[in-house]
ROSEKOL-921920 format. One record per residue (C-alpha): residue in three letters; x, y, z. Coordinates in steps of 0.5 Angstrom, whole numbers, plus 500, padded with zeros to 3 digits. Layout:
# residues N
alaXYZ/...
END
This chain:
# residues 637
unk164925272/unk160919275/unk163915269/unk171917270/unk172910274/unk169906270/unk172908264/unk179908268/unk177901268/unk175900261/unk182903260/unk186898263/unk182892260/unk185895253/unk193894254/unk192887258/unk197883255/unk193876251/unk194869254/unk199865252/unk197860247/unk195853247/unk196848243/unk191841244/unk196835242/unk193828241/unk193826249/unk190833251/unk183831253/unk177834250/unk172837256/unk165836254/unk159840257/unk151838256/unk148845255/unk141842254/unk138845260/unk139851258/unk134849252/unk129845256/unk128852260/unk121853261/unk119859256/unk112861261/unk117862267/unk121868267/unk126866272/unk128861268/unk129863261/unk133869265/unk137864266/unk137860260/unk140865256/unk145868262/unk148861263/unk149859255/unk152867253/unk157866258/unk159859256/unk159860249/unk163866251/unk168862255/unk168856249/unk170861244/unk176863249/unk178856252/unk178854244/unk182861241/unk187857240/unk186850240/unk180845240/unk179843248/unk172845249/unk166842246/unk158843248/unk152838247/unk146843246/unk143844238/unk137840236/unk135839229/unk128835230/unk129829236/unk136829234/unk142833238/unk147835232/unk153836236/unk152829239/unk151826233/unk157831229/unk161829236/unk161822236/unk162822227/unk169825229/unk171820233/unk169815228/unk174812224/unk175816217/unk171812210/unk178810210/unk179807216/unk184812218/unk182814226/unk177820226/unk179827227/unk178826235/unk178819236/unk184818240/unk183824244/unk181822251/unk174825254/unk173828260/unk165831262/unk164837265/unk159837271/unk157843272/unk157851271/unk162852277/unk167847274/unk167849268/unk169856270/unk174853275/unk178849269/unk178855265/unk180860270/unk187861266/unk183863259/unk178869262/unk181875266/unk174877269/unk167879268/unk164885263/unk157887266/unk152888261/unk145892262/unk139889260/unk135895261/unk139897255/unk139891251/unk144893245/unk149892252/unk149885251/unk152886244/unk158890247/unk159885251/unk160880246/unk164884244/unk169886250/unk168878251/unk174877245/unk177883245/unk179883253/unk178875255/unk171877259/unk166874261/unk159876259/unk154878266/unk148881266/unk147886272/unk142883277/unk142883283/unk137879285/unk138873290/unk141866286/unk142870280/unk148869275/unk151876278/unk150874284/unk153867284/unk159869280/unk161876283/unk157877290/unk156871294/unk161870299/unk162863298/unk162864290/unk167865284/unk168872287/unk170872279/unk173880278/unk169885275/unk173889269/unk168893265/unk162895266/unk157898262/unk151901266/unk154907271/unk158906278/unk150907281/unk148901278/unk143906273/unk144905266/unk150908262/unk147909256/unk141914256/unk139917250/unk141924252/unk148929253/unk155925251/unk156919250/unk161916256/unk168918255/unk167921247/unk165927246/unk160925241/unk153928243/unk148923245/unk143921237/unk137921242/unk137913242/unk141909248/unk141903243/unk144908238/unk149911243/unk152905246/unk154903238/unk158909237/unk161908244/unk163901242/unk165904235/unk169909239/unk172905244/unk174899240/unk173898233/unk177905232/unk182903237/unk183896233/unk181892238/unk176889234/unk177884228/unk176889222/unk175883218/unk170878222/unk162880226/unk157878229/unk150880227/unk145877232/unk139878236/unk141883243/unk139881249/unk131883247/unk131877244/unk127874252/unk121878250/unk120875243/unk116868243/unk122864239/unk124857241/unk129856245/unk136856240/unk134861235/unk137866241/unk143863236/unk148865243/unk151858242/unk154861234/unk158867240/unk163862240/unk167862233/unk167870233/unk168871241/unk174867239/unk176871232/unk175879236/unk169880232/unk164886234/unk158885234/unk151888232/unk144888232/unk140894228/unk136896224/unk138897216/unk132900215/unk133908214/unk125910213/unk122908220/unk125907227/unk125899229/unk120896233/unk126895239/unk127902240/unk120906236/unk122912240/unk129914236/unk130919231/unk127915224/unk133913221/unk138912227/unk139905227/unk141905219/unk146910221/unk150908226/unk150901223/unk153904216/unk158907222/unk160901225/unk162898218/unk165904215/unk169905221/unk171897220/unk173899213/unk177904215/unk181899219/unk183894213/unk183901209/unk178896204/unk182891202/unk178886206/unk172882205/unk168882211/unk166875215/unk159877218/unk155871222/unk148872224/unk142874220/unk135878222/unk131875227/unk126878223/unk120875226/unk122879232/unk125885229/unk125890224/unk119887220/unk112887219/unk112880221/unk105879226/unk104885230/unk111888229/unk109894226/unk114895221/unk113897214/unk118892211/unk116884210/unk122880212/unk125878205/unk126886204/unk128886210/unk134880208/unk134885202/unk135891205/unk141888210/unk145885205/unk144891201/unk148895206/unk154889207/unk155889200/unk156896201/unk161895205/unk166889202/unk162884207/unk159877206/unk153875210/unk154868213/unk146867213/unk143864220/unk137865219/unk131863223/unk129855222/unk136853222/unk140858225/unk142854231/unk150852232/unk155850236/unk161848237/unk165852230/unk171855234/unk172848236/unk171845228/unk176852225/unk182848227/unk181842223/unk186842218/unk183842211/unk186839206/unk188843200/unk184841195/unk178837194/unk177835187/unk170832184/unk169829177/unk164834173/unk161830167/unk164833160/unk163833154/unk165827152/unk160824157/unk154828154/unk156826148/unk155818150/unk149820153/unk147822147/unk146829148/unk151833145/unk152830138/unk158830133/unk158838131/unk157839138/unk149840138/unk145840144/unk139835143/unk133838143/unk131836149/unk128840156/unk133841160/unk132842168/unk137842173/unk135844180/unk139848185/unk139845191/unk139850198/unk139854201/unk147853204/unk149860206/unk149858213/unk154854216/unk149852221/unk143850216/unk149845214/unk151843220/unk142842222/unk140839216/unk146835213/unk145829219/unk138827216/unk140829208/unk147825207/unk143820211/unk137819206/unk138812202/unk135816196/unk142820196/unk146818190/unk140814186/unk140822182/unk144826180/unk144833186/unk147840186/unk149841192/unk150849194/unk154849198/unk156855199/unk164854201/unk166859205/unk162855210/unk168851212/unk171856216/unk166855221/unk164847220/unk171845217/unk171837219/unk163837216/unk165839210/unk171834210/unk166829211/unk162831206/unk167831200/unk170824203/unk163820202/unk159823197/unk158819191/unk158820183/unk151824183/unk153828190/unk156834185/unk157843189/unk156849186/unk158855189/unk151858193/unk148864195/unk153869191/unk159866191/unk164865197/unk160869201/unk152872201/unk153879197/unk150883192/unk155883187/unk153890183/unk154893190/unk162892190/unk161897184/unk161905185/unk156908184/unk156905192/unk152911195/unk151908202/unk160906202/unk162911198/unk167907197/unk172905191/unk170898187/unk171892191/unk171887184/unk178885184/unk178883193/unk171880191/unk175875186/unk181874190/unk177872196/unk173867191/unk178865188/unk181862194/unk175858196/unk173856188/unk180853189/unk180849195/unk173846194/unk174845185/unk168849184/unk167853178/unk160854177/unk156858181/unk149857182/unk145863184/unk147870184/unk141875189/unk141881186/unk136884192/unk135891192/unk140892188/unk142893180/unk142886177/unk149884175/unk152888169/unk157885164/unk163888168/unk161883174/unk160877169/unk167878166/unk170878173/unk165871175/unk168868168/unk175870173/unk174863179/unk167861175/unk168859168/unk163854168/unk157858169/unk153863173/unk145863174/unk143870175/unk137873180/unk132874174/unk130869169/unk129871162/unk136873160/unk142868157/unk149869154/unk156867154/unk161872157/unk169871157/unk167863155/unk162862161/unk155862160/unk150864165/unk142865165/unk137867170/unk134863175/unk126861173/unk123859181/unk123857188/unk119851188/unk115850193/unk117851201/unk115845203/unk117839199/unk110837195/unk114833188/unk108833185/unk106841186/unk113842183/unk112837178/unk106842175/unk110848176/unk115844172/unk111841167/unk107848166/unk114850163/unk116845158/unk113846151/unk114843146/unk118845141/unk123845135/unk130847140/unk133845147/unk130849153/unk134851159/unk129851166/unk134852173/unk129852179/unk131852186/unk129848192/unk131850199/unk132843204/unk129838199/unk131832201/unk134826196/unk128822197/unk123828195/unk128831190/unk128823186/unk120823187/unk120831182/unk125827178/unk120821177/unk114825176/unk116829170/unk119823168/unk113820167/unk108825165/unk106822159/unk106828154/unk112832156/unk116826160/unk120824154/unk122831152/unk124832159/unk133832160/unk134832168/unk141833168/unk147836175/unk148844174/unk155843170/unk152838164/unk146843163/unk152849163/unk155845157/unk149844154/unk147851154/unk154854151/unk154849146/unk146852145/unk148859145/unk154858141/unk150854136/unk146861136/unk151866135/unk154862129/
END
């Protein structure tokens, strides 16, 4: 029984009533703090780093509280190269608009928070008090993210050394004294979770795993007892992250915000059911891919599957579950991509990917206010310019020509975009060729006023194709039964639905890459449903195949070009493709963060081979899909 005081106290924490909702109006202040202390900590000092990581996961908790209803907190802390992305992003949104109407947040004055201590003081009334979490048992930070939007905590790693975050916020008698709610270690201080008996207030026996029991604990007593988001998670790294020897910000707490403020769960296994994962080598093999399929079927259940799934985050996979380095693990990291997407999919869930490189973001529960407009239409080349251009003739022939068209990505991150578009929409060689952007449109959920600005100052040659899949990363043949992780019933038409609210809103009717990973390529009934919110063409994982289902055209992907941006390695590879020959050809390849200026120098390149560069057509992703249907439909007559 020496759990039933701090479960009574996780009880109460349940039916404590919501605060009242806030609205920033034009003369509210924003309050700013720079966080950038936090990210100039010192990795070869433990103290600091302990510190690092406490003070930004309590912060980022607290902004996704104080910004739940309404924009007022904003951090200073992402860096992409020497450039600080919130600064850069902050000061163009108090910027008059390309029309010379005053920016989003020009006329709101600001006010600069000086301290922790502060901050935690202005925003007494958005917190009831502090979670206490236990890094013995790592997975305990995840719950507490969790209770941190459910019951408006704070999130406190237990640690009761002098001049700690624990100490100075709950023990010190000159203190906050701020109040403890809930805990997850036992009333004497040991860890909660021991891998052993009963899980804490179920009476579920132990899997032999702490890590595993604390999940089902949280599946328990929260995401069952709908206190929880069933329709948002946050899938990020655990407080084992301070083990690893990652930079700074790809802890990636700063990205907390938005799902502390949306309720989301949070989570961070293995998917992988034939090992035990490296955190955690002593559990039964397969646990953690167990109690992951639990935690989202448990969702699921809540929202009766009728619901696509928002998961934020990605694997840090150089940390966790792979063989990357030393790990140990069996499963290379695009696997292990493969594997995770594979079991969401499974389960009606999309992934917002912030994967490692650019992974960082904050400041998203504060961009989901922005009020988007309801449509943002571009002009897409017809075929009427195609035929001015002299590719299309009068019978509707494509010219003989070889066709490329390039998709450039990798967009399925709200935080990729919010990194690298500051140097990109910036680069003076934006707009002198034809881009597809793939941007992936569920993204503005997180980054709205970002994906406003885009679309106000893109030029002719600026066009957007959905990304990754569609409105969100899945595996789409894994919405379709058989789905022997799930179980569940075909989520195909909740798919559509889902995109076809964002193809909408942001006038896309192309797709420029569907992933199959691990599971089975699309099949004709997944075409026909694409065809439903994107007529204009689909490009498939697997190069090889083409058609035209319900009027839409599609075909497979041939490459990724070079990582690295090399425009003449590139150019080789493209080149090496190309034949002569007496009908069109059709190449889509994929670049991921090229730049414009290394994106026209492949273009200039193949544009100057002197054998091949005359027959090579380089043209954006809705020409070429006109083009391919009129080829195909050439063909078919």
């Amino acid at each position: 029984m020496k759990n039933a005081k701090w479960f009574l106290l996780v009880l109460v924490s349940l039916f404590a009533p919501a605060a009242a909702p806030l609205f920033a109006a034009a003369e509210d202040p924003v309050f700013t703090f720079d966080l950038e202390y936090a990210r100039n900590a010192d990795r070869a000092d433990p103290a600091a780093m302990r510190r690092a990581w406490d003070e930004t996961f309590l912060i980022a908790a607290l902004q996704g509280l104080v910004n739940r209803d309404a924009p007022r907190l904003y951090l200073f802390y992402v860096r992409e190269g020497k450039r600080n992305i919130d600064r850069y992003w902050f000061d163009l949104f108090r910027s008059p608009d390309p029309d010379g109407t005053p920016g989003w947040i020009e006329e709101r004055p600001v006010r600069e928070v000086g301290s922790l201590e502060e901050l935690l003081t202005l925003f007494r009334d958005d917190y009831r008090g502090v979670v206490l979490y236990d890094e013995r048992v790592p997975a305990t930070s995840c719950l507490a993210a969790t209770l941190a939007g459910a019951d408006r905590l704070l999130p406190v790693r237990f640690d009761p050394a002098p001049g700690s975050l624990y100490c100075r916020l709950i023990t010190d008698p000159d203190g906050l004294r701020l109040p403890v709610r809930a805990r997850l270690l036992a009333d004497d201080d040991t860890p909660l979770f021991t891998g052993s008996g009963t899980i804490p207030g179920t009476d579920r026996p132990s899997t032999g795993s702490a890590k595993a029991d604390a999940y089902l604990w949280l599946i328990e007593h929260y995401i069952k007892t709908g206190k929880t988001s069933d329709g948002h998670v946050g899938y990020y790294t655990d407080f084992a992250w301070l083990n690893s020897d990652n930079a700074m910000q790809n802890h990636t707490l700063t990205n907390y915000d938005y799902f502390i403020a949306r309720r989301a769960p949070f989570v961070d296994l293995s998917p992988w059911n034939d090992e035990a994962p490296n955190d955690d080598p002593g559990q039964p093999v397969g646990t953690d891919a167990k109690v992951l399929a639990e935690f989202f079927s448990a969702l699921c259940a809540r929202n009766h599957g009728k619901k696509m799934i928002h998961v934020g985050g990605f694997i840090l996979w150089n940390a966790k579950y792979t063989n990357w380095g030393n790990l140990g693990g069996k499963h290379d990291p695009v696997a292990t991509e493969w594997k995770q997407v594979e079991l969401l999919s499974n389960f009606n869930a999309w992934l917002d990917a912030d994967a490692l490189g650019c992974g960082a973001m904050a400041n998203a529960s504060f961009y989901a206010h922005f009020p988007l407009k309801k449509k943002y239409p571009f002009r897409k080349p017809s075929l009427s310019d195609l035929k001015k251009r002299g590719l299309i003739d009068r019978r509707g022939r494509p010219a003989n020509k070889a066709y490329i068209t390039l998709y450039a990505g990798d967009y399925d991150s709200a935080a990729w975009v919010y990194q690298m578009m500051p140097r990109f929409w910036s680069d003076p060689n934006r707009g002198s060729v034809p881009i597809t952007w793939a941007f992936n449109p569920t993204l503005a959920n997180r980054f709205a006023p970002g994906f406003d600005y885009l679309r106000k100052t893109a030029t002719p040659n600026d066009l957007f194709v959905a990304g990754d899949s569609g409105a969100g990363y899945v595996n789409a043949e894994a919405l379709v039964p058989p789905r022997p992780i799930s179980g569940l019933p075909s989520a195909l038409d909740i798919w559509t639905d889902h995109c076809k609210k964002y193809y909408t809103r942001w006038d896309l009717s192309a797709t420029g890459f569907l992933i199959d990973g691990f599971s089975r390529r699309i099949s004709e009934e997944g075409r026909k449903a694409y065809a439903l919110f994107s007529p204009d063409g689909i490009v498939q994982h697997h190069y090889g195949e083409s058609g035209i289902t319900d009027g839409m055209p599609w075909l497979g992907m041939k490459y990724d070009l070079p990582n690295a941006p090399d425009p003449a390695e590139a150019a080789r590879i493209v080149l090496n493709d190309v034949q002569i020959s007496d009908e069109p050809q059709f190449f889509v390849y994929r670049t991921i963060l090229w730049s414009p200026t290394q994106i026209k120098a492949l273009y200039e390149t193949l544009k100057s081979d002197p054998e091949k560069g005359e027959r090579i057509e380089i043209v954006d992703m809705y020409s070429f899909f006109r083009l391919l249907k009129a080829a195909l439909s050439e063909k078919s007559e």
